[in-house]
C-alpha positions in Angstrom: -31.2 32.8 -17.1 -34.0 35.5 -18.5 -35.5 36.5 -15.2 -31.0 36.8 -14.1 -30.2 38.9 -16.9 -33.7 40.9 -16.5 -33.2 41.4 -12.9 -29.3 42.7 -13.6 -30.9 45.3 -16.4 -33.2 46.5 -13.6 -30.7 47.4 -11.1 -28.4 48.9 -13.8 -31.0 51.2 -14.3 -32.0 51.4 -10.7 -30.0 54.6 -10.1 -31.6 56.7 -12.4 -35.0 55.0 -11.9 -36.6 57.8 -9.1 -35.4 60.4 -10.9 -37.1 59.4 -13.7 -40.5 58.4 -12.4 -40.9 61.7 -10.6 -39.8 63.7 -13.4 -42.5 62.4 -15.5 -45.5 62.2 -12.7 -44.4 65.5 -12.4 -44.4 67.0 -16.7 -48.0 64.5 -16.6 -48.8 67.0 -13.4 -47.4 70.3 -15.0 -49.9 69.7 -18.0 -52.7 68.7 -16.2 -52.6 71.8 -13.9 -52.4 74.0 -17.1 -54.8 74.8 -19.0 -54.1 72.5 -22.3 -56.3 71.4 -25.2 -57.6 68.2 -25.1 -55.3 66.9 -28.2 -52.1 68.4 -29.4 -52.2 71.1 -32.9 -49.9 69.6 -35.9 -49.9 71.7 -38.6 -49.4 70.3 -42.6 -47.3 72.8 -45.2 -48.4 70.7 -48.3 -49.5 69.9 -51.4 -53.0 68.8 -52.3 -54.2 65.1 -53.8 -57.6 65.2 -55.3 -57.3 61.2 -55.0 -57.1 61.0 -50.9 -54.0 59.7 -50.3 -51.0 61.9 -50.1 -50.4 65.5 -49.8 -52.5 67.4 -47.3 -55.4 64.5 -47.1 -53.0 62.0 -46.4 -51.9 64.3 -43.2 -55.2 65.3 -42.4 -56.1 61.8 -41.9 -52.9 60.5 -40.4 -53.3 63.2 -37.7 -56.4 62.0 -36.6 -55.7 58.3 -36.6 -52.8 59.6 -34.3 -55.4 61.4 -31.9 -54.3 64.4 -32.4 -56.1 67.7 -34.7 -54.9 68.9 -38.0 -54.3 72.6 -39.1 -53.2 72.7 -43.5 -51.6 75.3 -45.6 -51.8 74.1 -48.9 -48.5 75.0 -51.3 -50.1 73.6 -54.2 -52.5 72.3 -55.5 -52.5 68.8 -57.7 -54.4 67.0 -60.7 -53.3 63.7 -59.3 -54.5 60.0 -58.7 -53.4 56.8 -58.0 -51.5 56.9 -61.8 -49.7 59.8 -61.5 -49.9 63.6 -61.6 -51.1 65.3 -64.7 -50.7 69.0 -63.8 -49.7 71.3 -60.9 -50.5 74.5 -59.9 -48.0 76.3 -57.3 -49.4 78.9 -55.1 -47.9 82.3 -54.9 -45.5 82.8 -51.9 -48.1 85.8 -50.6 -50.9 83.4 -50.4 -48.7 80.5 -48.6 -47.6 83.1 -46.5 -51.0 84.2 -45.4 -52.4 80.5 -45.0 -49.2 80.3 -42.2 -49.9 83.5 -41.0 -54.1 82.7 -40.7 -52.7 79.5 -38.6 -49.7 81.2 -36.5 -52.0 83.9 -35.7 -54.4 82.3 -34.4 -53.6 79.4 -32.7 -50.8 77.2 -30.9 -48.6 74.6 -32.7 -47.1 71.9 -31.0 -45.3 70.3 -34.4 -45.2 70.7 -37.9 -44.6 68.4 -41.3 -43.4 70.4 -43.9 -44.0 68.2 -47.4 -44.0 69.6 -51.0 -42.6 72.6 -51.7 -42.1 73.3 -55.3 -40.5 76.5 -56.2 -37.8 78.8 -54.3 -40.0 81.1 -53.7 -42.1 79.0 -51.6 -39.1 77.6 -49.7 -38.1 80.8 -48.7 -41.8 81.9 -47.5 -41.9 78.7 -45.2 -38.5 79.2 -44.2 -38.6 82.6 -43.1 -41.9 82.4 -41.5 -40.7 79.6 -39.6 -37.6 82.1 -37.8 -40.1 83.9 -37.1 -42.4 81.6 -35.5 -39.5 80.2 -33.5 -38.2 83.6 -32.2 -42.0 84.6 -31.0 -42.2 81.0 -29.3 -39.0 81.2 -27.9 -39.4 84.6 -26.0 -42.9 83.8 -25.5 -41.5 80.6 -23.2 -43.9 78.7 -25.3 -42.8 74.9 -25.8 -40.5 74.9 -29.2 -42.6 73.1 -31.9 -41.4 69.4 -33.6 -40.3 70.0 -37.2 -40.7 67.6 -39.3 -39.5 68.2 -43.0 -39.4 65.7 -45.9 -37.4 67.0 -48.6 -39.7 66.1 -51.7 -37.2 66.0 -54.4 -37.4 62.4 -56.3 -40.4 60.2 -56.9 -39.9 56.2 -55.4 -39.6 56.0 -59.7 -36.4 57.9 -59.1 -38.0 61.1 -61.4 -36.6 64.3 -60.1 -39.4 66.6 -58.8 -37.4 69.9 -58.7 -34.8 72.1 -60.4 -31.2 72.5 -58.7 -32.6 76.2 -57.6 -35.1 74.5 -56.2 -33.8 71.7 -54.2 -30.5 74.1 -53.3 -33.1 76.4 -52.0 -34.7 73.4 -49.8 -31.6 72.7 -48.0 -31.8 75.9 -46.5 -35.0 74.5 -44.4 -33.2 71.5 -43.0 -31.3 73.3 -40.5 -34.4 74.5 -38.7 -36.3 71.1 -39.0 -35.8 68.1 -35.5 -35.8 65.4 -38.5 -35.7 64.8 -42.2 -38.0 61.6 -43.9 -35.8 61.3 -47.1 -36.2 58.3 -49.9 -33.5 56.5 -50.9 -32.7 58.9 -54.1 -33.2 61.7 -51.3 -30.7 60.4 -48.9 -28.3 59.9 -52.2 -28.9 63.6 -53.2 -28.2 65.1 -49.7 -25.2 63.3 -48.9 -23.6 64.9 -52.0 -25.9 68.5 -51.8 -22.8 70.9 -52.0 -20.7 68.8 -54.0 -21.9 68.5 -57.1 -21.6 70.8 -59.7 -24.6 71.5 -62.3 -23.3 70.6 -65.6 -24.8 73.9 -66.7 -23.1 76.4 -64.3 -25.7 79.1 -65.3 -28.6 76.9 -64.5 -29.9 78.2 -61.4 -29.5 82.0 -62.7 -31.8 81.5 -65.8 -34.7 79.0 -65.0 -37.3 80.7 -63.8 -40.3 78.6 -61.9 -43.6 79.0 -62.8 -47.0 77.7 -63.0 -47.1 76.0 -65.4 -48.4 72.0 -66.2 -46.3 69.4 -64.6 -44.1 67.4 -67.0 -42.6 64.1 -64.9 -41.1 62.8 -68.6 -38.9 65.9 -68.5 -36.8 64.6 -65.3 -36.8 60.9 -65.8 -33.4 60.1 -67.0 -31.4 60.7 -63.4 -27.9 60.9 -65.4 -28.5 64.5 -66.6 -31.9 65.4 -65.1 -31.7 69.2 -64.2 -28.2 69.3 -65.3 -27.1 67.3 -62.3 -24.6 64.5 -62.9 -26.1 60.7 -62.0 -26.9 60.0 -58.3 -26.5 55.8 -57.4 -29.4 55.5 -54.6 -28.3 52.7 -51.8 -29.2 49.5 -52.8 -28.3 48.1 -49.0 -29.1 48.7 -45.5 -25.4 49.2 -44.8 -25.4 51.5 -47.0 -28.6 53.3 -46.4 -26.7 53.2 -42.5 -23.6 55.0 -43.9 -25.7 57.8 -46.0 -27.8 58.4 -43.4 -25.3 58.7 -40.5 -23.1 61.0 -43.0 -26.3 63.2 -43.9 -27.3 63.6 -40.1 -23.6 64.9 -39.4 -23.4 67.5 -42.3 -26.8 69.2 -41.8 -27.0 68.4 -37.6 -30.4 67.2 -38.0 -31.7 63.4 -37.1 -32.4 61.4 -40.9 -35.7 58.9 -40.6 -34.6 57.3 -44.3 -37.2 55.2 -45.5 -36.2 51.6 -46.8 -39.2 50.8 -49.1 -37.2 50.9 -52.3 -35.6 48.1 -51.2 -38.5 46.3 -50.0 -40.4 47.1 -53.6 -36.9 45.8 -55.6 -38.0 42.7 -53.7 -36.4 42.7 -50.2 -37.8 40.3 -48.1 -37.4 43.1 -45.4 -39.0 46.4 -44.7 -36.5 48.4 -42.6 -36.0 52.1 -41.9 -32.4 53.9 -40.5 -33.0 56.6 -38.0 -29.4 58.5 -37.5 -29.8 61.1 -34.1 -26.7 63.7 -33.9 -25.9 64.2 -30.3 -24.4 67.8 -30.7 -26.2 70.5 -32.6 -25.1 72.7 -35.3 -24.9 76.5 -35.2 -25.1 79.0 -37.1 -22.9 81.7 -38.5 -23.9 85.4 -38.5 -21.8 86.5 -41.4 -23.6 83.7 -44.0 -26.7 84.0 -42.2 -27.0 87.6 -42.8 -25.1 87.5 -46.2 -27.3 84.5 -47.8 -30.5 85.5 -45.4 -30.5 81.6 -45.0 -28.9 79.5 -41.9 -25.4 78.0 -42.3 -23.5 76.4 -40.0 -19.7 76.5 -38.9 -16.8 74.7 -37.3 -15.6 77.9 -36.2 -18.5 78.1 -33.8 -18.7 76.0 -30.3 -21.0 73.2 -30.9 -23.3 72.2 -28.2 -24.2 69.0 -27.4 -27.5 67.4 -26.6 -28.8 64.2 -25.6 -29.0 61.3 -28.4 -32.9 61.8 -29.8 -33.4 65.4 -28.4 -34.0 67.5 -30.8 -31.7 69.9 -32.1 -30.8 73.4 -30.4 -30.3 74.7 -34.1 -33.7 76.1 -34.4 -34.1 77.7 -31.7 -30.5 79.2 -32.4 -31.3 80.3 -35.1 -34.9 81.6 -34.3 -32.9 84.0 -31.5 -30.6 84.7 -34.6 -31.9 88.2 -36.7 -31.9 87.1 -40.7 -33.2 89.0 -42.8 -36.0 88.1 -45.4 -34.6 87.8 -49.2 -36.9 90.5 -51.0 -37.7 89.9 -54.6 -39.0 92.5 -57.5 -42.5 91.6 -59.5 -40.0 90.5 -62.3 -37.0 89.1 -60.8 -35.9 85.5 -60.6 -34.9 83.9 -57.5 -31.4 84.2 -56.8 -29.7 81.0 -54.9 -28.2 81.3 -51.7 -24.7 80.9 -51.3 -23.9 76.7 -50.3 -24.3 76.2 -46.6 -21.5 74.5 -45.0 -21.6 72.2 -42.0 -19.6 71.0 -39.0 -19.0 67.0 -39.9 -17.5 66.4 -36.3 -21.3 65.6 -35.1 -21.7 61.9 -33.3 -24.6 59.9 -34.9 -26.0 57.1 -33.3 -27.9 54.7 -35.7 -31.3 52.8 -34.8 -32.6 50.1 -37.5 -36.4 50.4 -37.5 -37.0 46.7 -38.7 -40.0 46.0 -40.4 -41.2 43.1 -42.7 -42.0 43.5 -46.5 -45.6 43.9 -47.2 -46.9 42.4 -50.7 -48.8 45.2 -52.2 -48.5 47.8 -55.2 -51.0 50.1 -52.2 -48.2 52.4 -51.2 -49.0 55.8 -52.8 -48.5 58.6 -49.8 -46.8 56.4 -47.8 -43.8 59.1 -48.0 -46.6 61.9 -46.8 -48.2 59.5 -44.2 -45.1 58.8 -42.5 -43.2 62.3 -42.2 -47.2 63.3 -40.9 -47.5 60.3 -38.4 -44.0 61.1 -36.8 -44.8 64.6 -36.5 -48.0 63.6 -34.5 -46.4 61.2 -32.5 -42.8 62.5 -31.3 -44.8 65.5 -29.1 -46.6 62.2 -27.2 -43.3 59.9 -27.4 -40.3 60.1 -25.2 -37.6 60.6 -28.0 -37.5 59.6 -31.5 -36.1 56.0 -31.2 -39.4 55.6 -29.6 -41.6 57.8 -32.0 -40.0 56.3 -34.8 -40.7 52.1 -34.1 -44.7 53.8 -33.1 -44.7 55.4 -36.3 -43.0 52.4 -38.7 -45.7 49.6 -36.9 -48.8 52.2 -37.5 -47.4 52.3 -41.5 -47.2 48.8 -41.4 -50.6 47.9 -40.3 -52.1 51.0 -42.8 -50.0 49.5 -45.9 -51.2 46.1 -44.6 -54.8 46.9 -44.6 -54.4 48.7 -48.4 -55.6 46.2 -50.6 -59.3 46.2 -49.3 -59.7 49.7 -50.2 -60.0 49.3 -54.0 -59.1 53.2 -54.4 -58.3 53.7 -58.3 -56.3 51.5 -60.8 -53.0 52.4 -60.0 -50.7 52.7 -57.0 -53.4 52.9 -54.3 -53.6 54.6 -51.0 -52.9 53.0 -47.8 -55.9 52.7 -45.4 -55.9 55.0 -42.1 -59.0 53.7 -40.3 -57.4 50.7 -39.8 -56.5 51.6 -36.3 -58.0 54.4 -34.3 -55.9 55.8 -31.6 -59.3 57.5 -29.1 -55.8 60.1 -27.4 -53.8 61.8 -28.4 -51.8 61.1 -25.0 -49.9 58.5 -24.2 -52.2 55.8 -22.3 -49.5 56.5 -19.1 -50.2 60.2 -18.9 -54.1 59.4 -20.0 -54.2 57.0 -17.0 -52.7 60.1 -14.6 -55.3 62.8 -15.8 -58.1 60.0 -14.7 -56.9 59.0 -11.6 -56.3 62.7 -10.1 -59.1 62.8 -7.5 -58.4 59.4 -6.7 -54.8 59.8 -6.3 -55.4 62.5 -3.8 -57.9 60.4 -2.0 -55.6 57.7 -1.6 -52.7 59.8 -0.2 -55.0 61.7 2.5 -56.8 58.3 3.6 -56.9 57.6 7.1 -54.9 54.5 6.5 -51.9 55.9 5.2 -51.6 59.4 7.2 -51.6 56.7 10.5 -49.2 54.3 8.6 -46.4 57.1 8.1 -46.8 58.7 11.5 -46.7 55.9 13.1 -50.2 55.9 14.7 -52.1 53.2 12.7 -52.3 50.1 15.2 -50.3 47.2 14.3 -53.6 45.1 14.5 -54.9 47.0 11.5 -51.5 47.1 10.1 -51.5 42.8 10.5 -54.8 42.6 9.1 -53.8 44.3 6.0 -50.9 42.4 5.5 -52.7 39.1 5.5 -55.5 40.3 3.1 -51.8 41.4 1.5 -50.6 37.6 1.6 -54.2 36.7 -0.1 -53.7 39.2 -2.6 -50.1 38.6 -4.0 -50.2 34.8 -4.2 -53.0 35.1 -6.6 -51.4 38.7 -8.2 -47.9 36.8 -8.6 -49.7 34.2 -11.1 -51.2 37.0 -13.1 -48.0 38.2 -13.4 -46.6 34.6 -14.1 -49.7 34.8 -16.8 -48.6 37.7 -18.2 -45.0 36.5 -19.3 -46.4 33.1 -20.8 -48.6 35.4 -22.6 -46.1 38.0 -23.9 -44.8 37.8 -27.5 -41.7 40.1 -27.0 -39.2 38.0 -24.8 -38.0 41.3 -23.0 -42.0 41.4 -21.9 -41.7 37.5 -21.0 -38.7 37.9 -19.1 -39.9 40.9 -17.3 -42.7 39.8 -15.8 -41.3 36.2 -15.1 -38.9 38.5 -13.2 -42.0 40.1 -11.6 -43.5 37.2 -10.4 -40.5 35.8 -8.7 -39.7 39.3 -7.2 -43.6 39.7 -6.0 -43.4 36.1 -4.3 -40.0 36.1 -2.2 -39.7 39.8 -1.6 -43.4 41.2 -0.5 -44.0 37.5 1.2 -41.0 37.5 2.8 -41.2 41.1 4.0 -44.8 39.9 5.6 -43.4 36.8 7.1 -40.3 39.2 8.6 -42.6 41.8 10.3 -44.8 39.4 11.7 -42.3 37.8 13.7 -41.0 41.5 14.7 -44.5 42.5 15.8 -45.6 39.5 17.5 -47.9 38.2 14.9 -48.9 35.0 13.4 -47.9 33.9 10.0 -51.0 31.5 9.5 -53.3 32.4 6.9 -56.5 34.8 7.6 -60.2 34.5 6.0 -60.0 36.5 2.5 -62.3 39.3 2.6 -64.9 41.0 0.8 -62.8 43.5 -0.4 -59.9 41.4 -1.7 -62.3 38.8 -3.0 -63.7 42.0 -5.1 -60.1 43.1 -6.4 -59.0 39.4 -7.2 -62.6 39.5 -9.0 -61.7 42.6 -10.8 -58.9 41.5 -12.2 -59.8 37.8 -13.1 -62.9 39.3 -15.2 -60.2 40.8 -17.6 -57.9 38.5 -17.7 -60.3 36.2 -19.2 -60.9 38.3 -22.1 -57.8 36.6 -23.3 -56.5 40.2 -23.7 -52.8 40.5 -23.1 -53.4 44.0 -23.1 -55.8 43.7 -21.0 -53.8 41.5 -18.4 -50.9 44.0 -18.2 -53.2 47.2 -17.7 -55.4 45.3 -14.6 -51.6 44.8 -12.9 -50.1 48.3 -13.3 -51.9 49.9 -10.9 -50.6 47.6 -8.3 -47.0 48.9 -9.5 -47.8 52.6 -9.9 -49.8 53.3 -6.8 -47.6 51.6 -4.4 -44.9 53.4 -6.2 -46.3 56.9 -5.9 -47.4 56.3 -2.3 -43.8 54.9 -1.3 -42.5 58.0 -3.1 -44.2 60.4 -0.9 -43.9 58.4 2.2 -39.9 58.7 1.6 -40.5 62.6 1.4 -42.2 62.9 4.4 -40.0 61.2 6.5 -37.0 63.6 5.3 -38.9 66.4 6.3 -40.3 65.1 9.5 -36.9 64.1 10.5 -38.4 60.6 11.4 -36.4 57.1 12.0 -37.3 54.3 9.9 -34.9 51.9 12.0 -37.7 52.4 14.8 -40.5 53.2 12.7 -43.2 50.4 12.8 -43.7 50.3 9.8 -40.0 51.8 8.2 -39.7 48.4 6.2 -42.7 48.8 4.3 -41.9 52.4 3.8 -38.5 51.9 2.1 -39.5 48.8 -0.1 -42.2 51.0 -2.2 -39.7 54.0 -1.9 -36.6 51.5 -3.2 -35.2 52.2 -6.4 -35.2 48.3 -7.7 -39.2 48.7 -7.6 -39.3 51.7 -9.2 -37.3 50.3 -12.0 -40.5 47.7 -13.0 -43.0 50.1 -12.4 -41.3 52.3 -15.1 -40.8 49.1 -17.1 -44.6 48.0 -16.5 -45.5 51.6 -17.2 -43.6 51.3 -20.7 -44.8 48.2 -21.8 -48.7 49.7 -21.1 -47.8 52.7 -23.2 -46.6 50.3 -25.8 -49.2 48.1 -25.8 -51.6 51.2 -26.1 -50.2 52.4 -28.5 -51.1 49.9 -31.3 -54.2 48.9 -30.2 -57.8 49.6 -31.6 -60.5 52.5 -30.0 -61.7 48.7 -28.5 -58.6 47.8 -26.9 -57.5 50.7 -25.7 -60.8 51.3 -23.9 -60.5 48.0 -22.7 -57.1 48.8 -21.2 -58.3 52.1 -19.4 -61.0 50.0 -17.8 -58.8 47.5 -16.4 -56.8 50.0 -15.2 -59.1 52.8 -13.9 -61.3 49.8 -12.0 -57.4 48.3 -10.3 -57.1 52.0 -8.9 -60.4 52.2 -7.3 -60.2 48.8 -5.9 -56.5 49.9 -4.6 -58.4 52.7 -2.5 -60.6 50.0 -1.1 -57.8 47.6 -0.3 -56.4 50.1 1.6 -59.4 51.2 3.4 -60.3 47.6 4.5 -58.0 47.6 7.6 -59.9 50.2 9.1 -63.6 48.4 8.0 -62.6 44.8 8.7 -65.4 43.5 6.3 -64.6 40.1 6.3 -66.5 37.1 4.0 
């Protein structure tokens, strides 16, 4: 019934499967042929942590374990440890602004986590250089930077960290951001930002931020803290669902909310709620100009966008001319008048499941994981995916906390427990490496004659009998493969694979043979194929089911790729595949069914990657580079006949 209801999801997707395939050999092709950096540029807006593990160290690191390199502009600077904070410096606006300015100037961002921000002042620096940024990339046609924001307001205590001013002023940044990280207290706060009223209506007109030493005792009762009436966090993942979908509608942004209150209250479970709007929110010109902050309103068209794209609001509003709010040497920053947002916006609502870890280890983890998803979603494919690579990288790192024996308190969690060697995906890794072969393969000898007809069926027969060799043995890697796999879509899919590999290629062979005259009775392997099967037997031995599934893709992708091309060539050469010697062949590479598993086998290796060690992965490439090479040969063997 698994490989039935595998095979049905397969063809579902059949349609769409070309289309897809092409369009990413082609983005893997359109950033090879440009000139790009060897890893992608995040850049951190944060605080500092003397003690290593949150703030701008905890990004620094969690952009390297992510493969990809680290720019900071530091909005603060911390006398903190695994016990708490003890003081706080905030720097002035000018100098933020000239850290971002150092960075903007310079160099290319591809994303962006924007952590602690602690006065108005500094919200309003990052937010306006931000329009900016996104205006010059915008009509610069550079690629539109991730933004990820996580609105530091409350502690995992519950202690609020900012004033109403201050956390009014934050909203103002959401707007421009792809996603918001929020806590639970966070996602409480949000949901009602706008509809609460500070007990002390003159509040935000009369405090006035400055340096001076951080106080946490100040903000710990949550009924009147700041003046704000009492916030209830969720204490359910239905609940956590229903803020989460409400808070992505009202600001048009997608919500990663982070579960691990509820795993610390003593969940057995450690899930996450992503919530992705599917239409975008715009602003108004009127507010926009007015407040000299983003707003968005129902009396503006909406327009919609996929489910995990990111939103077309910052780049709406980075075309949009706002002007920057100007303050005296003495004056107090005045709030902006409440943004108001279109609630109409569809949500669609992903649990990231996760288990409970037993450990205290979890200071950062807020940091780690706003900084991790802004590594990753530039590599992934949208953030469903981004966000289940990003929850099972925090889950290995809080896993592996306890052995670091980093201060007496709430510890840091460990980022070296994984290294990730790439900052590409291993699929687009795998593409860069196999260029020059790639090209040899589609200008061989072999394949010109195959598609125009000329290659003698003798050397055509020979191949498909080293062919037969090949695929009994490949089948039961396959077959392998899914008694191997741990996820039952895996097992199902390549059970699926092995039955498909048996009765379709064998049956194709036995079908041509009897077309062309030829007999079906088994030939001498030879040297060639014995050096393939070889190949691919060495690392399946390792036990690796890694391993095992990177040897097999290349059989998938190259036969793909080649089919691909073929099917181009005959539309342009206006050829007949009815009478074409070898049109069979041609159209079951170029058939959308097997294009479906190859991007299937393709996302399981990118998967698979993606959690592995610098080991493993290497491991992987190996396998996969040495099954492309050995494809070349396979091919070339019909016109060499080296037999054992």
């Amino acid at each position: 019934m698994e490989n039935k209801n595998i095979t049905e999801a397969l063809n579902a997707d059949s349609a769409q499967a070309i289309i897809k395939l092409l369009s990413m050999q082609e983005s893997y092709d359109e950033r090879l042929n440009k000139t790009k950096p060897s890893r992608l540029r995040v850049l951190s807006i944060e605080g500092s942590d003397p003690i290593g593990g949150a703030g701008t160290m905890a990004d620094m690191k969690a952009f390297t374990a992510q493969g990809v390199f680290g720019y900071a502009a530091m909005t603060s600077v911390l006398a903190q440890n695994t016990q708490g904070v003890t003081d706080i410096v905030n720097v002035e606006p000018s100098f933020l602004l000239a850290q971002l300015k150092a960075v903007s100037d310079d160099a290319d961002i591809d994303a962006m986590k924007i952590g602690m921000l602690g006065t108005p002042e500094l919200v309003d620096t990052v937010r306006e250089w931000l329009i900016e940024l996104l205006k010059d990339y915008k009509t610069s046609g550079k690629p539109k930077p991730t933004v990820v924001l996580d609105p530091v307001m409350y502690a995992k205590s519950g202690d609020r960290l900012l004033t109403a001013e201050a956390e009014q002023a934050l909203t103002t940044l959401i707007p421009l951001a792809d996603i918001i990280t929020p806590n639970v207290m966070e996602l409480a706060a949000l949901d009602t930002m706008g509809d609460q009223t500070p007990l002390d209506s003159d509040i935000s007109t009369t405090r006035n931020i400055e340096n001076k030493p951080f106080n946490n005792s100040a903000s710990s009762d949550n009924s009147t803290a700041n003046g704000y009436a009492a916030l209830q966090a969720p204490r359910s993942y239905e609940e956590m669902e229903r803020l989460a979908k409400s808070v992505a509608a009202r600001f048009g942004v997608a919500v990663y909310a982070k579960g691990g209150a509820l795993a610390l209250s003593g969940n057995k479970e450690c899930s996450d709620i992503l919530a992705v709007p599917t239409i975008a929110a715009k602003t108004t010109e009127s507010n926009a100009v007015q407040s000299g902050t983003p707003t968005v309103s129902a009396d503006k068209p909406q327009t919609e966008t996929p489910a995990d794209s990111p939103s077309d609001t910052a780049s709406t509003l980075a075309s949009s001319s706002l002007p920057a709010p100007t303050l005296g040497p003495n004056q107090t920053h005045q709030p902006s008048s409440k943004p108001t947002f279109e609630h109409e916006t569809s949500v669609s609502i992903t649990r990231i499941e996760g288990a409970a870890v037993p450990t205290q280890n979890v200071h950062g983890t807020g940091d780690t994981l706003s900084s991790t998803l802004a590594a990753l979603r530039p590599q992934c494919n949208d953030w469903v995916e981004t966000a289940k690579r990003a929850k099972a990288w925090m889950t290995g790192a809080i896993a592996a906390a306890d052995g670091l024996h980093v201060g007496h308190g709430h510890g840091p969690v460990d980022f070296t427990w994984q290294h990730s060697p790439t900052g590409l995906s291993f699929t687009e890794d795998y593409w860069r490496r196999t260029a020059e072969i790639r090209e040899r393969i589609a200008k061989m000898p072999f394949i010109e004659r195959m598609l125009d007809g000329t290659l003698p069926l003798d050397d055509f027969s020979f191949y498909l009998h080293q062919d037969d060799i090949y695929l009994t043995d490949y089948t039961s890697l396959l077959a392998l493969a899914s008694s191997r796999a741990a996820d039952p879509r895996e097992r199902a899919f390549f059970a699926d694979a092995a039955s498909y590999g048996l009765e379709e290629g064998l049956t194709f062979h036995r079908q041509w043979y009897r077309e062309h005259g030829f007999s079906i009775e088994r030939a001498a392997m030879s040297e060639t194929t014995a050096a393939y099967l070889g190949h691919e037997h060495r690392f399946t031995d390792t036990g690796s089911y890694s391993a095992l599934v990177a040897v097999v893709m290349p059989c998938y992708w190259v036969y793909s790729v080649i089919g691909q091309e073929m099917k181009e060539q005959v539309r342009e050469r206006n050829l007949d595949l009815d009478n074409h010697p070898y049109g069979l062949w041609i159209r079951m590479y170029a058939d959308p069914g097997f294009t479906s598993r190859t991007l299937e086998e393709l996302r399981i290796c990118d998967k698979l990657a993606a959690s592995s060690s610098m080991a493993d992965y290497n491991q992987m490439m190996d396998a996969a580079l040495g099954s492309t090479e050995h494809e070349y040969r396979f091919f070339d063997q019909a016109l060499t006949r080296k037999l054992r």
